[in-house]
Residue frames as qw, qx, qy, qz and C-alpha x, y, z in Angstrom:
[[0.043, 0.208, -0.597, 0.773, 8.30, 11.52, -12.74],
 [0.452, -0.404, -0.793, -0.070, 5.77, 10.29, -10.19],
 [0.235, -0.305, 0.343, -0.857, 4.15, 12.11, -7.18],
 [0.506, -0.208, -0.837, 0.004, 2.73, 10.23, -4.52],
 [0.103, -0.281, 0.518, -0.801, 0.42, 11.47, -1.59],
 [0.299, -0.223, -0.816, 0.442, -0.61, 9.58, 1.33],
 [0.189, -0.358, 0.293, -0.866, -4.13, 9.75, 3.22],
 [0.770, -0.318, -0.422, -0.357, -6.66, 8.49, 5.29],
 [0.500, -0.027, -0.709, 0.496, -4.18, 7.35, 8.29],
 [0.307, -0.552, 0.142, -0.762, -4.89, 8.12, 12.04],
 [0.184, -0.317, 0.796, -0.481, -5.77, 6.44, 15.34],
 [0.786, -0.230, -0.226, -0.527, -8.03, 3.35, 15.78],
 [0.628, -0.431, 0.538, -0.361, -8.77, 1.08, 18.20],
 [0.120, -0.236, 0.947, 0.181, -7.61, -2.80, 17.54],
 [0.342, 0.509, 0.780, 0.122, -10.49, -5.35, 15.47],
 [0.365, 0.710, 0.057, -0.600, -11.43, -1.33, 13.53],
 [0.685, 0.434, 0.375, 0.449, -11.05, -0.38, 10.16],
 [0.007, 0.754, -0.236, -0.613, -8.99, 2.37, 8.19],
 [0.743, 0.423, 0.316, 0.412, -8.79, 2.80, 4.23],
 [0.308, -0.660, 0.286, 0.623, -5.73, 4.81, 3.02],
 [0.713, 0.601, 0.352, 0.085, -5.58, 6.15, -0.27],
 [0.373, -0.369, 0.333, 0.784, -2.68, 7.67, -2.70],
 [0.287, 0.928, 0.114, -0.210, -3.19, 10.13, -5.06],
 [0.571, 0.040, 0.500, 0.650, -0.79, 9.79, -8.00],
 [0.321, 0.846, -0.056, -0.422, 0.21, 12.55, -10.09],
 [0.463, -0.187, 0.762, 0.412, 1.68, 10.53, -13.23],
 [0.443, 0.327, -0.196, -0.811, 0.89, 10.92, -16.97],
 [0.739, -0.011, -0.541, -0.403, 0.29, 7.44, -17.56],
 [0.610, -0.315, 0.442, -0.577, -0.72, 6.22, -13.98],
 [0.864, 0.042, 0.261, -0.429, -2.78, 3.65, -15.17],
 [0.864, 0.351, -0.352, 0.082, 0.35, 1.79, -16.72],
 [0.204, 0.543, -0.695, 0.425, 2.09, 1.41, -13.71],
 [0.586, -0.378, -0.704, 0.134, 2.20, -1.66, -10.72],
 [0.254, -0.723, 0.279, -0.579, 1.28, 0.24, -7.01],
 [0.717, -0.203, -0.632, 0.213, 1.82, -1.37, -3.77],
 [0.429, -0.771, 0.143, -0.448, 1.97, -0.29, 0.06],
 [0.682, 0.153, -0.623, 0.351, 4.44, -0.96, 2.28],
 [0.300, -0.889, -0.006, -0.346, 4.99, 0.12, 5.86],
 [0.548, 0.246, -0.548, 0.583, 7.49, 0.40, 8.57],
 [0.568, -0.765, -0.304, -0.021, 6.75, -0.04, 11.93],
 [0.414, -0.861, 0.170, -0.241, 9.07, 1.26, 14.69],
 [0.528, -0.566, 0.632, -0.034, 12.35, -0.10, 15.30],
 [0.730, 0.153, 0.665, 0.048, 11.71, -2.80, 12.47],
 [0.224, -0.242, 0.590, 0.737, 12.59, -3.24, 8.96],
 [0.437, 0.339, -0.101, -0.827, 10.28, -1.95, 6.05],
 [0.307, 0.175, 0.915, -0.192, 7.70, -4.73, 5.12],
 [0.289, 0.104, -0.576, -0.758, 6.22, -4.79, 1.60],
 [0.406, 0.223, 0.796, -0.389, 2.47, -5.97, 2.73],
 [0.554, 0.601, 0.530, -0.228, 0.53, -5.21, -0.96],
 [0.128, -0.186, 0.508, 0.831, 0.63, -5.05, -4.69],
 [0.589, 0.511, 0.590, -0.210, -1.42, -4.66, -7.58],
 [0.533, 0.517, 0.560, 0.367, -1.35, -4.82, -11.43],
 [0.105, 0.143, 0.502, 0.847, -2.27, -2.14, -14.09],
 [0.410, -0.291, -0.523, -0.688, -4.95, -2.92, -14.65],
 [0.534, -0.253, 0.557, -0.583, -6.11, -4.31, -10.66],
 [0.910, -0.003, -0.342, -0.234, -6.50, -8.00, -12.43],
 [0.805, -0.185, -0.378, 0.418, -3.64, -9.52, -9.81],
 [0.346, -0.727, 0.469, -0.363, -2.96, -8.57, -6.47],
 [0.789, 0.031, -0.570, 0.225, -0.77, -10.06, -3.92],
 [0.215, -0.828, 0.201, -0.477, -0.02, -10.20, -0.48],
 [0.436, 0.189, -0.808, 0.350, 1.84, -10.70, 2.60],
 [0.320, -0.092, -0.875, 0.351, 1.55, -13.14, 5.29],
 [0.353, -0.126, -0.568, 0.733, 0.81, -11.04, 7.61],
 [0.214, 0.224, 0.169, -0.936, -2.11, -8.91, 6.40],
 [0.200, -0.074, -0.809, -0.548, -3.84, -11.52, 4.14],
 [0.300, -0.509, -0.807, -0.020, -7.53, -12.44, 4.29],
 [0.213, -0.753, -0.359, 0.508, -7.50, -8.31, 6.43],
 [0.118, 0.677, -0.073, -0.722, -6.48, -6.04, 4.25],
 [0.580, 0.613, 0.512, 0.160, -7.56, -5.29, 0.34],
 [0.181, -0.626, 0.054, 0.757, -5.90, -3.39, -2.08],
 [0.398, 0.647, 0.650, 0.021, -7.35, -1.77, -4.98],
 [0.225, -0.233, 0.212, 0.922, -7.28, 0.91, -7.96],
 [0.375, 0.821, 0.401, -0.158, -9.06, 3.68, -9.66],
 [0.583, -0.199, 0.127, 0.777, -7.53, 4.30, -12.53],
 [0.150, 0.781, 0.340, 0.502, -9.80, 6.71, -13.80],
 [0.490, -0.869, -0.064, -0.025, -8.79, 8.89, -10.37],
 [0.380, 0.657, -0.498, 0.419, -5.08, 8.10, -10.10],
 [0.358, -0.577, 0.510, -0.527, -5.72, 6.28, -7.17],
 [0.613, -0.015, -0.784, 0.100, -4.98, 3.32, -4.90],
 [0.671, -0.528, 0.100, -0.510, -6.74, 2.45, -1.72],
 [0.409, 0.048, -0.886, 0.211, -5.62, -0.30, 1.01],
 [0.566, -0.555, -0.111, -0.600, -8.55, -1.12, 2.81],
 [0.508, 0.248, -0.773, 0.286, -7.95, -2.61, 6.34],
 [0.703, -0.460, -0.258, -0.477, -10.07, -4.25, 8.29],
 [0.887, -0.408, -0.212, -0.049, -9.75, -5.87, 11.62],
 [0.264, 0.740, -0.346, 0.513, -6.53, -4.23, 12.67],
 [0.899, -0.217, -0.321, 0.202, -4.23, -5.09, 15.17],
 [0.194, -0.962, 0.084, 0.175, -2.09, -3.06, 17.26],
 [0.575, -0.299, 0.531, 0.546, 1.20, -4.88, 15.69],
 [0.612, 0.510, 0.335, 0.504, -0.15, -3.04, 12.54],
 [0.160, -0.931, -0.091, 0.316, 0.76, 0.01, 13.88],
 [0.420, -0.141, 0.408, 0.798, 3.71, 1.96, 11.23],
 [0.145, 0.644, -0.253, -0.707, 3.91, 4.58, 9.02],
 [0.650, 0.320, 0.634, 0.271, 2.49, 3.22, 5.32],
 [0.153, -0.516, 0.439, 0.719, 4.04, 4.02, 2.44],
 [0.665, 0.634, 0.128, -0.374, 2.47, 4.44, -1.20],
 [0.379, -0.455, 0.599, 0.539, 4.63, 3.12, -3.88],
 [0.573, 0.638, 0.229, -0.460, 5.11, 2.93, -7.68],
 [0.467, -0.240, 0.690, 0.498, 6.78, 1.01, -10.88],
 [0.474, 0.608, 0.092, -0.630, 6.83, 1.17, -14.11],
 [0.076, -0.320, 0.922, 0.205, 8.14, -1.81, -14.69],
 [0.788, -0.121, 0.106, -0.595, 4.77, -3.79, -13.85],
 [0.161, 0.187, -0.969, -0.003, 6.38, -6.97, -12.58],
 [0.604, -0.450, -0.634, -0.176, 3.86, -9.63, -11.44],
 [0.331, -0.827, -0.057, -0.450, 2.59, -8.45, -7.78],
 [0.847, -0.531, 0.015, -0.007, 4.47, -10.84, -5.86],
 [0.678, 0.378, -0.190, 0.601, 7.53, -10.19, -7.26],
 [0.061, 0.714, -0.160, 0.679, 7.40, -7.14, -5.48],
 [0.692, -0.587, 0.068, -0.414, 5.93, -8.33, -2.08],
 [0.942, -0.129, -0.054, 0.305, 8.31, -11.14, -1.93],
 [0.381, -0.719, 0.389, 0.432, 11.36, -8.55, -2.12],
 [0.732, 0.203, 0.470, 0.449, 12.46, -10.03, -6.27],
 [0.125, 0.579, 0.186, 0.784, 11.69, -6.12, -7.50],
 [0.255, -0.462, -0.461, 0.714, 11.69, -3.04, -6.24],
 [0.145, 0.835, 0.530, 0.027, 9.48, -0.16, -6.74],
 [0.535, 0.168, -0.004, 0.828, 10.92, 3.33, -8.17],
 [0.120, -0.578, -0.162, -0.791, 8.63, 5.71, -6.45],
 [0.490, -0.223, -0.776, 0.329, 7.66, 6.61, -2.99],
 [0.266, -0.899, -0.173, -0.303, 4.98, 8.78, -0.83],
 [0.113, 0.477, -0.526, 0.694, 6.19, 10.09, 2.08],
 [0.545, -0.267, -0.785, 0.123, 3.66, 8.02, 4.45],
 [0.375, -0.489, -0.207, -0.760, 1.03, 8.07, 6.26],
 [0.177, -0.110, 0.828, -0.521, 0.91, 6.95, 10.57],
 [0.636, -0.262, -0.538, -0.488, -1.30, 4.44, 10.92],
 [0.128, 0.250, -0.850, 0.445, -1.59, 3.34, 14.85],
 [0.686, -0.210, -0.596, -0.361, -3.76, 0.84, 16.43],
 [0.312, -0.555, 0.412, -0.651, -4.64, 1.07, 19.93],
 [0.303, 0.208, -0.928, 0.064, -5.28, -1.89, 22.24]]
């Protein structure tokens, strides 16, 4: 059994930054892939980061490359999604996730696997 909790969300203003971190209660943490997903308003849920095990391969989508970074400590039990330069179309509720499958990252981001854990998410909104 996993445990996942969301933090760090909250209001900024569009071109800010915000880093959100999860806090994993798991006994072997540090053998499992994480990713963040989020779900805006009205729109379907939208798998925007993975990463490894071990944090040697990340992947992402389209839409957030080259702005946002995600990233583990596994001595902490934690993952972070840093995000820079924010946009008000990132505005949604982001979600921590967790496998213990560890497929490759893009499996996941592309939609090929799914992930068998889930925070309960954290508002992220982005002002114009």
């Amino acid at each position: 059994q996993v445990q996942l909790v969301e933090s760090g969300g909250g209001l900024v203003q569009a071109g800010g930054s915000l880093r959100l971190s999860c806090a994993a209660v798991a006994r072997t943490f540090s053998t499992y892939a994480m990713g963040w997903l989020r779900q805006a308003p009205g729109k379907e849920r939208e798998f925007v980061a993975a990463i490894s095990w071990s944090g040697s391969s990340t992947y992402y989508a389209d839409s957030v490359k080259g702005r946002f970074t995600i990233s583990r400590d596994n001595a902490k039990n934690t993952v972070y999604l840093q995000m820079n330069s924010l946009k008000p179309e990132d505005t949604a509720v982001y979600y921590c996730a967790a496998d213990f499958r560890d497929a490759l990252p893009e499996s996941y981001v592309l939609g090929y696997t799914t992930m068998n854990y889930w925070g309960v998410g954290a508002l992220v909104t982005v002002s114009s």
